[in-house]
C-alpha positions in Angstrom: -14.9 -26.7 21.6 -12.5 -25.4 24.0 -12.5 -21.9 25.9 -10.3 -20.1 23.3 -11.8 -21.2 20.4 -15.3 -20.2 22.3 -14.0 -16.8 22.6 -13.0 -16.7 19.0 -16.1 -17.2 18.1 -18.0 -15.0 20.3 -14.8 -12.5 18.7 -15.9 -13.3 15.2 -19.3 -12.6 15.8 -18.8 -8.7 17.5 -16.6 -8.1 14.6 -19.8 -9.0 12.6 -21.5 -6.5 14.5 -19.0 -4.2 14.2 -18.2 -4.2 17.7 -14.4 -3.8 17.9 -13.8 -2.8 21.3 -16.1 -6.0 22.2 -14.0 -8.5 19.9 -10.8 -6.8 21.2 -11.6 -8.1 24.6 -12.5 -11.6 23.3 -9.4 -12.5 22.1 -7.9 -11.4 25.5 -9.9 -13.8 26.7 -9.2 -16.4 24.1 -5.5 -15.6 24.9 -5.8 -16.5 28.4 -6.8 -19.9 27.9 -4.4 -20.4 24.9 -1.5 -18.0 25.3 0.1 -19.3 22.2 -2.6 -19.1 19.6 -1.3 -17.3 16.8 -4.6 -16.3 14.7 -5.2 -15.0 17.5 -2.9 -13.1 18.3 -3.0 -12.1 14.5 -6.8 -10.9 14.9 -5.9 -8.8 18.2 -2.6 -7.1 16.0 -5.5 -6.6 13.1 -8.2 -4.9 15.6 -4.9 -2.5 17.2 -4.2 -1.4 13.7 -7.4 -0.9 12.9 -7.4 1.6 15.4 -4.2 2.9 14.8 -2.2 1.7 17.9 0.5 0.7 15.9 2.7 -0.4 19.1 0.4 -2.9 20.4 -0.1 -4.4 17.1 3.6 -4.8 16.1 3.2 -7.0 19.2 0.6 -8.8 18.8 2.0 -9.7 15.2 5.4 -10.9 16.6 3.5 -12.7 19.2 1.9 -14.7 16.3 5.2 -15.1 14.5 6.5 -16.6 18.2 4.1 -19.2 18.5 4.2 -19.8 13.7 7.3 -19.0 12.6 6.1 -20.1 9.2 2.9 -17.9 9.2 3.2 -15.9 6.1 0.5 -13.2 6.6 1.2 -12.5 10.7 4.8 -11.5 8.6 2.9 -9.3 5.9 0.7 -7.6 8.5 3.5 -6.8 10.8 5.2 -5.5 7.8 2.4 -3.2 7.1 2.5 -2.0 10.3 6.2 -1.3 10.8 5.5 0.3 7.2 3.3 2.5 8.7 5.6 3.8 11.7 8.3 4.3 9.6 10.3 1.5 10.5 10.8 1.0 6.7 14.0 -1.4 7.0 11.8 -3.9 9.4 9.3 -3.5 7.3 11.3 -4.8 4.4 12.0 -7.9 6.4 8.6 -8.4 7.2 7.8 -8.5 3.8 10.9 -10.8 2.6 10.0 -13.1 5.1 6.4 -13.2 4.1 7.7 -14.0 0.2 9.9 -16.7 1.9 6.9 -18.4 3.4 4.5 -18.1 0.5 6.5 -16.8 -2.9 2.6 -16.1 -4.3 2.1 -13.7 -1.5 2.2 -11.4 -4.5 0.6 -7.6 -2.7 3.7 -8.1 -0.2 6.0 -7.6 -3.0 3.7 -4.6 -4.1 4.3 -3.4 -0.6 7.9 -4.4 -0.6 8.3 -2.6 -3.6 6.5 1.0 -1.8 9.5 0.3 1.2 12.3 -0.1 -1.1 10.7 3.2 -3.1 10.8 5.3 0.2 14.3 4.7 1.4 15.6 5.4 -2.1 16.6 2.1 -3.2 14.8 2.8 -6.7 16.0 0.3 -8.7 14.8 -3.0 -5.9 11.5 -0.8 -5.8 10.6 -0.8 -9.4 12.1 -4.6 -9.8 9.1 -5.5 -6.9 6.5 -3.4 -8.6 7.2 -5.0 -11.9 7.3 -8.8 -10.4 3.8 -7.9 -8.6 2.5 -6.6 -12.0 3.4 -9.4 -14.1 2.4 -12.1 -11.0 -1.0 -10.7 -10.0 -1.8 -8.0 -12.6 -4.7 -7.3 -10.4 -2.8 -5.2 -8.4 -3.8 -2.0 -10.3 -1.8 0.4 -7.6 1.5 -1.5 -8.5 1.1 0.4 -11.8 1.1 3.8 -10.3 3.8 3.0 -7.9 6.0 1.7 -10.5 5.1 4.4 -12.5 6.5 7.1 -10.0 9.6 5.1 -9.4 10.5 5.1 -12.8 9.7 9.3 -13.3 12.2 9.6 -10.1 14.9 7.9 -12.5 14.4 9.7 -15.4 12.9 7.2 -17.4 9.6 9.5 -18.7 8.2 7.2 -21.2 8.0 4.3 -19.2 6.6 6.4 -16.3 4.0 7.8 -18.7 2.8 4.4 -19.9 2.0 2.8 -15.9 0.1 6.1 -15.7 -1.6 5.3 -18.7 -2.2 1.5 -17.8 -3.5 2.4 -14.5 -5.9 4.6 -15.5 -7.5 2.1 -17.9 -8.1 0.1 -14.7 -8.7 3.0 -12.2 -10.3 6.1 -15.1 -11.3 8.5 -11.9 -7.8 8.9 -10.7 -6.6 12.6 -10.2 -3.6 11.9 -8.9 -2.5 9.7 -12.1 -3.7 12.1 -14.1 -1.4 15.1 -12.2 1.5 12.4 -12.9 1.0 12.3 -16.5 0.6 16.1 -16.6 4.2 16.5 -15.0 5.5 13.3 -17.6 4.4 15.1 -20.7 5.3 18.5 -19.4 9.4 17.0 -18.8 8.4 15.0 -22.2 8.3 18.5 -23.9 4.7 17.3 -25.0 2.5 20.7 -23.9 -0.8 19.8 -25.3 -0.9 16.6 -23.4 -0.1 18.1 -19.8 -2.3 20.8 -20.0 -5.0 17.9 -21.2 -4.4 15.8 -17.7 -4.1 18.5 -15.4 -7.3 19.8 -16.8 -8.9 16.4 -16.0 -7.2 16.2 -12.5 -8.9 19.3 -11.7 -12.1 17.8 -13.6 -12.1 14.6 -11.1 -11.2 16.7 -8.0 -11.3 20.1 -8.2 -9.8 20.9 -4.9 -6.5 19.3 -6.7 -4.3 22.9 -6.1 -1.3 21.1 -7.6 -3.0 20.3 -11.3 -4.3 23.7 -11.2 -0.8 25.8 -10.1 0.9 23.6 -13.0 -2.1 24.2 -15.7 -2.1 28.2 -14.8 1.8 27.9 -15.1 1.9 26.1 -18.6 -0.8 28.1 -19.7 0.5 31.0 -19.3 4.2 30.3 -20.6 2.1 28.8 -23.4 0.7 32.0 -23.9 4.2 34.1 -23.9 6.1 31.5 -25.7 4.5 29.0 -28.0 
């Protein structure tokens, strides 16, 4: 075993621990004796994100990528990353590049699909989300995503079944609840908002949206219907 692979191992082992700072400092090490060892330089990019130093792991990543072009999750994990700072356009081709590598890379094109969503480009967001879905339906947040792409473009019913299908996978979810309360409020359906937003607040009650819609529809409700 040579000295890098020596301090990967001693690296593996404080991560075991859960000695970050400790592992951090190994793969320095196991970079000094193999500069060019892109897992890594992977690992180090993984322990700065982990600790949210977002910089030095967008370098660490591309140092990986340097030394494998070809390695498919150095490109989804910088992708993350540049997700995370904003850099949403890099981020994008982090992810592409990732789906180049390995086309079954299938939660890159869930997270391909959240860049596309958040610089407006609805249309490539929901076709991501929808490939993820039907590749790896395991990816239960695709269907929440997708569902919120396709409220933003008017398209309620859709919207409202993605809600509906991800809360069969994921039944404590406020959130998706709130989103079907907005749907079937837009929908015109009354009864069926003020039934989610109800069990929003049910799941979290410090959920202050759910509860300013449900006093709002309750009390039009009240005046009008």
């Amino acid at each position: 075993m040579g000295k890098a692979e020596e301090h990967m191992d001693k690296a593996c082992s404080c991560l075991r621990m859960g000695k970050f700072n400790d592992a951090i400092k190994e793969y320095k090490e196991a970079l000094k004796a193999d500069p060019k060892n892109a897992v890594a330089h992977k690992s180090l990019g993984g322990l700065y994100y982990r600790q949210t130093m977002l910089d030095e792991a967008v370098s660490e990543y591309r140092q990986a990528i340097k030394s494998n072009p070809k390695y498919a999750d150095a490109h989804y994990e910088l992708g993350i990353a540049l997700y995370r700072k904003g850099e949403l356009e890099e981020a994008i081709k982090s992810f592409d590049e990732a789906l180049n590598i390995n086309p079954n890379f299938h939660i890159a094109r869930y997270w391909l699909g959240l860049s596309y969503y958040y610089i407006g480009r609805l249309k490539k967001a929901i076709e991501s989300f929808k490939v993820a879905i039907a590749k790896e339906p395991k990816i239960a947040i695709a269907h929440y995503h997708l569902g919120i792409a396709l409220a933003r473009e008017g398209k309620t019913k859709e919207a409202i079944d993605q809600f509906e299908t991800f809360l069969n996978k994921v039944p404590k979810s406020a959130a998706a609840h709130y989103q079907l309360g907005i749907n079937y409020y837009n929908k015109g359906d009354i009864e069926k908002a003020i039934e989610n937003f109800k069990k929003a607040v049910e799941i979290d009650p410090s959920d202050e949206r759910s509860k300013e819609n449900l006093e709002m529809i309750e009390e039009l409700r009240s005046k009008f219907f």
